[in-house]
C-alpha atoms as a printed R data frame, in Angstrom:
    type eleno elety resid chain resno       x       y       z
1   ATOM     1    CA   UNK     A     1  22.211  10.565 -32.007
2   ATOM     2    CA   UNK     A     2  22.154   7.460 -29.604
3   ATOM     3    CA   UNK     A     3  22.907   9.398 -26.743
4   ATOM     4    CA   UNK     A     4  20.218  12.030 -27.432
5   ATOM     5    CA   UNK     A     5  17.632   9.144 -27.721
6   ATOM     6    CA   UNK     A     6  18.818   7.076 -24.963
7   ATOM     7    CA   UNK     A     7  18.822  10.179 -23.014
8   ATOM     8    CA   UNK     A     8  15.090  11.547 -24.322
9   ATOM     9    CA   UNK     A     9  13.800   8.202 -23.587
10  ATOM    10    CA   UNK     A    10  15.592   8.587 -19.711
11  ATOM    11    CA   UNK     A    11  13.267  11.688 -19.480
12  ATOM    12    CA   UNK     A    12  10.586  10.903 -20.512
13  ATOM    13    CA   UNK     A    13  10.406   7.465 -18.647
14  ATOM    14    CA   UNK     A    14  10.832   9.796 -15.282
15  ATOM    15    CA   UNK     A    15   7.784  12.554 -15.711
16  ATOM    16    CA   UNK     A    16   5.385   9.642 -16.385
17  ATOM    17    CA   UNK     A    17   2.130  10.415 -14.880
18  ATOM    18    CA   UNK     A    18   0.820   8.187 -12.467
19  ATOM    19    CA   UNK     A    19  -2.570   7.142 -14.802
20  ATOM    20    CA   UNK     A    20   0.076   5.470 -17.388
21  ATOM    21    CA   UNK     A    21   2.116   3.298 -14.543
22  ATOM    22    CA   UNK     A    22   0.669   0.414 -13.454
23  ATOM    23    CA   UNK     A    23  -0.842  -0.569 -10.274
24  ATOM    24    CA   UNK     A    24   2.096  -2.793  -9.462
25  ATOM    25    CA   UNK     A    25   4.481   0.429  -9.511
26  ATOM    26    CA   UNK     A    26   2.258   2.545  -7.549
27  ATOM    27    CA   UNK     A    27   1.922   0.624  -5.040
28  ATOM    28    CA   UNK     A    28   5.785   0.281  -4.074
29  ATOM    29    CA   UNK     A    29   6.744   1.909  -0.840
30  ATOM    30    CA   UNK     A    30   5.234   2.264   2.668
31  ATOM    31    CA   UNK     A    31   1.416   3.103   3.506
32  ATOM    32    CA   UNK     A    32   0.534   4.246   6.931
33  ATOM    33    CA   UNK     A    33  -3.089   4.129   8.561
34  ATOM    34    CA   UNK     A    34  -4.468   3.450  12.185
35  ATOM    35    CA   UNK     A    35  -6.565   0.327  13.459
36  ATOM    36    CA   UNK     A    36  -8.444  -0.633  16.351
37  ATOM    37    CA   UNK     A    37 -11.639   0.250  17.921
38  ATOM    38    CA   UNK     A    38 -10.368   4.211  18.606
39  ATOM    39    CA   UNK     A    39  -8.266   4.056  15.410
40  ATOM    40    CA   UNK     A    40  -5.211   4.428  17.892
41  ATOM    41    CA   UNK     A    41  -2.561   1.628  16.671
42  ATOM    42    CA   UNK     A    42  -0.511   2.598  13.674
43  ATOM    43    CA   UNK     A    43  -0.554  -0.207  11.189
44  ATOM    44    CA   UNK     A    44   2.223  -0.267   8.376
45  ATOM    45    CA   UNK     A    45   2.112  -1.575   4.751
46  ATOM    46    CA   UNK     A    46   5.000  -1.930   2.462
47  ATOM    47    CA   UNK     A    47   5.383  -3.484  -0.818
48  ATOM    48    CA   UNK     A    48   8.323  -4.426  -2.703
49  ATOM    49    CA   UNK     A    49   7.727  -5.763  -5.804
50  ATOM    50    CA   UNK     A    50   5.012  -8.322  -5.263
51  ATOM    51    CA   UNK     A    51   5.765  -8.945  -1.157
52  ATOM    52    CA   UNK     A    52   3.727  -7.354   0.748
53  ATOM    53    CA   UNK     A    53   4.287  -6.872   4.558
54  ATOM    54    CA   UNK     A    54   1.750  -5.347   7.125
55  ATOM    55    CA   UNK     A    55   3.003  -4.735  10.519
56  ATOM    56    CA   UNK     A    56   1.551  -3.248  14.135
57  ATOM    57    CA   UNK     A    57   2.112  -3.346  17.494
58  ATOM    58    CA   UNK     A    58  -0.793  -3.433  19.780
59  ATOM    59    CA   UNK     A    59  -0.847  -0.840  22.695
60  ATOM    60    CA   UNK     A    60  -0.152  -4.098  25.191
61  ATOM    61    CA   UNK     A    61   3.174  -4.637  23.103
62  ATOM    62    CA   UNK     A    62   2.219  -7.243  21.156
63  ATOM    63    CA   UNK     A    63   3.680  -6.995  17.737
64  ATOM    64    CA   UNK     A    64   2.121  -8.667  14.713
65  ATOM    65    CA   UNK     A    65   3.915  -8.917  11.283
66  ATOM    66    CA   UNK     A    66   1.658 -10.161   7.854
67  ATOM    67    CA   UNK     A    67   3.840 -11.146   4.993
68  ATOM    68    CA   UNK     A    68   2.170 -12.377   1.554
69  ATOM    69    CA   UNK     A    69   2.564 -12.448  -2.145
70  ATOM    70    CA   UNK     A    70   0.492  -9.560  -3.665
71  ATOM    71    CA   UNK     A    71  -1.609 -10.146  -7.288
72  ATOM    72    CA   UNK     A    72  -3.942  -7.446  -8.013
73  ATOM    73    CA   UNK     A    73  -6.184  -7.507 -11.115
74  ATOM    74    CA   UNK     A    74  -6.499  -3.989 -12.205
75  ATOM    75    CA   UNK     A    75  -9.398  -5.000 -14.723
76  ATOM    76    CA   UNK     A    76 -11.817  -5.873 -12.125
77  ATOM    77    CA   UNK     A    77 -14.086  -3.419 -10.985
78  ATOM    78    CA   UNK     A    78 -13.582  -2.853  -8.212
79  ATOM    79    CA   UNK     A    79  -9.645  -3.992  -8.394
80  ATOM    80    CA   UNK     A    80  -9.054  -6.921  -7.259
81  ATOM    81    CA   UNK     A    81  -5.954  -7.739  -4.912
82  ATOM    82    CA   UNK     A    82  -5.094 -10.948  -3.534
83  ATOM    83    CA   UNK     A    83  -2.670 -11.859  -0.502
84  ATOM    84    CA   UNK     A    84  -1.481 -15.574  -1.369
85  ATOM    85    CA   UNK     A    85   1.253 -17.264   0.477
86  ATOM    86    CA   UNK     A    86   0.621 -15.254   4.185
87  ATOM    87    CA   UNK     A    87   2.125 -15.684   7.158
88  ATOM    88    CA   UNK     A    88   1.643 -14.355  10.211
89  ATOM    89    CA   UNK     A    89   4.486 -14.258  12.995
90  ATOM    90    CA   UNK     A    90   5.891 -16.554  10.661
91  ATOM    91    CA   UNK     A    91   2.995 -19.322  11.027
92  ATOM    92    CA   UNK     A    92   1.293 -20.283   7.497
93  ATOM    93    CA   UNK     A    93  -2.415 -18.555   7.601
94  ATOM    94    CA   UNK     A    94  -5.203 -18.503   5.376
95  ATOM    95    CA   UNK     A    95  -4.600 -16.026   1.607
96  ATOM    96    CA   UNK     A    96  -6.951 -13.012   1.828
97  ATOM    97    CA   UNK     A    97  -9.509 -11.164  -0.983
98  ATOM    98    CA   UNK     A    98  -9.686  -7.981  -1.236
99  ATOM    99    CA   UNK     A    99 -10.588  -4.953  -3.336
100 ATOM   100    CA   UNK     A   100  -8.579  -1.691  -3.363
101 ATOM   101    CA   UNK     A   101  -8.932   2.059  -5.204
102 ATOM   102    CA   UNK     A   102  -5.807   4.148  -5.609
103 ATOM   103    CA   UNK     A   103  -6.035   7.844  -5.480
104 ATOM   104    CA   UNK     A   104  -3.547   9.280  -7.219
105 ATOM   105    CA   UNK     A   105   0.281   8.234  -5.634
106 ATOM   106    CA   UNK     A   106  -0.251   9.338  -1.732
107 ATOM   107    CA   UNK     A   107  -4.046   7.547  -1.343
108 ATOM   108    CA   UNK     A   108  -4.908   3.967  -1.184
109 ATOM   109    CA   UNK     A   109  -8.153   2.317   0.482
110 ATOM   110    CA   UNK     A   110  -8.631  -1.625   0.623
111 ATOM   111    CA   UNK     A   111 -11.327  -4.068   1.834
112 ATOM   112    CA   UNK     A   112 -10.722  -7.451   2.556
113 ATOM   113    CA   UNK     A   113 -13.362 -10.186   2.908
114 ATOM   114    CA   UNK     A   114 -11.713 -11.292   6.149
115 ATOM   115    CA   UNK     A   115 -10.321 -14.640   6.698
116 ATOM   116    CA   UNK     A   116 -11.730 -17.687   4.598
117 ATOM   117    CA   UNK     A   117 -14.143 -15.595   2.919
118 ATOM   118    CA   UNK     A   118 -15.269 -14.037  -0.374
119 ATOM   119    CA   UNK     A   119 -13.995 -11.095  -1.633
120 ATOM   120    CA   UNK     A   120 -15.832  -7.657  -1.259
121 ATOM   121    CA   UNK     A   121 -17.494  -6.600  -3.820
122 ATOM   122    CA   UNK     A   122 -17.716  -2.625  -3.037
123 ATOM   123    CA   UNK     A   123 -16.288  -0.588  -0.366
124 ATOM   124    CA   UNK     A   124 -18.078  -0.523   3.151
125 ATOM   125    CA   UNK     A   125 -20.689   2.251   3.352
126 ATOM   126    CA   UNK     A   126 -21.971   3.922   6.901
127 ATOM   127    CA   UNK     A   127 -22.428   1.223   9.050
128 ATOM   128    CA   UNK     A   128 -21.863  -1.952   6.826
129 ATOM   129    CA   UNK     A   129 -21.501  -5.374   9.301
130 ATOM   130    CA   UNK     A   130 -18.370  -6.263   7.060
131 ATOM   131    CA   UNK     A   131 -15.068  -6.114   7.179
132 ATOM   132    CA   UNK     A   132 -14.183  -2.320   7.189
133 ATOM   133    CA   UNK     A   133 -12.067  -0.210   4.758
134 ATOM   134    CA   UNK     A   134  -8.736   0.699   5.571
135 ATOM   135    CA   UNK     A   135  -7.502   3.973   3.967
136 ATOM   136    CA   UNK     A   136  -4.045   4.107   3.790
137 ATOM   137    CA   UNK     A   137  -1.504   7.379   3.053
138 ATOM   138    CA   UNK     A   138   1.702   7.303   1.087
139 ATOM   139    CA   UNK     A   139   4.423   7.365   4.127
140 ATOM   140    CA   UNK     A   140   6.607  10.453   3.072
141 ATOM   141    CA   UNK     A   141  10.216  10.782   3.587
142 ATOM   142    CA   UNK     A   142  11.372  14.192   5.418
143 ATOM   143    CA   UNK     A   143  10.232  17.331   3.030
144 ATOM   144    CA   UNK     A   144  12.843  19.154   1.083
145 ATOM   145    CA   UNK     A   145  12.660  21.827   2.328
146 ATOM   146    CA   UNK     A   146  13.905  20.632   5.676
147 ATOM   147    CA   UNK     A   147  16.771  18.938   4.141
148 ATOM   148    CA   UNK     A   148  17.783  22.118   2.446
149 ATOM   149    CA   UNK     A   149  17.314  23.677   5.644
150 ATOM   150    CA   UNK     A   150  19.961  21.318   7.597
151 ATOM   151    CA   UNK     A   151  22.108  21.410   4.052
152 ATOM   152    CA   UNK     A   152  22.329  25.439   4.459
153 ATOM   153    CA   UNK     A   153  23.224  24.944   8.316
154 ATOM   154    CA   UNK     A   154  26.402  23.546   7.271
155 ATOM   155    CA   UNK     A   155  27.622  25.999   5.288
């Protein structure tokens, strides 16, 4: 009987849909978007557990690495996420505000205030003079179906 619960409560932790995680476990993994003026240099987000790490290489080969602490407050509207404790290159710089909306697992957009200032308090629209909204994409890991693909090659 132990090993049927232990084992129903396995199963059902595993097919929980994404509305009953929280935030915080949604979150985990690598986010991809592009920055700049033509939306040209790949920028890359990754948390794991509450450190957060942005990182980007501008097209002159300068490469730039953000780490923080991450604290969202999912019962703000919009969500609230702060980055406390950042560095840049390693040099101490100033935490960041932000707001963020997840769609779904594979969707995430977020708009800080920008350095030493408030935090948003919606996402930009058209042509707003703030900060702008990043909209970042779950990074996914090679389909399945090309892994099967390699997997039947061997045999």
């Amino acid at each position: 009987m132990r090993m049927t619960l232990a084992a129903l409560i396995v199963a059902l932790t595993a097919v929980t849909p994404a509305h009953a995680r929280g935030d915080k476990d949604r979150l985990q993994g690598t986010w991809i978007t592009k920055i700049g003026q033509n939306k040209d240099i790949p920028l890359t987000m990754t948390v794991e557990g509450t450190a957060l790490t942005l990182s980007y290489t501008t097209p002159a080969g300068a490469a730039t690495t953000l780490k923080a602490e991450l604290k969202l407050d999912e019962s703000a509207d919009p969500k609230a996420m702060d980055w406390t404790k950042v560095t840049v290159n390693g040099s101490p710089a100033a935490d960041q505000l932000a707001i963020y909306q997840l769609d779904g697992d594979d969707a995430l957009k977020v708009r800080g205030g920008g350095i030493k200032k408030e935090r948003p308090t919606a996402f930009a629209k058209g042509q707003d003079k703030g900060p702008q909204t990043l909209v970042f994409k779950r990074k996914k890991d090679e389909p399945k179906a090309d892994k099967d693909k390699e997997k039947d090659k061997d045999k």
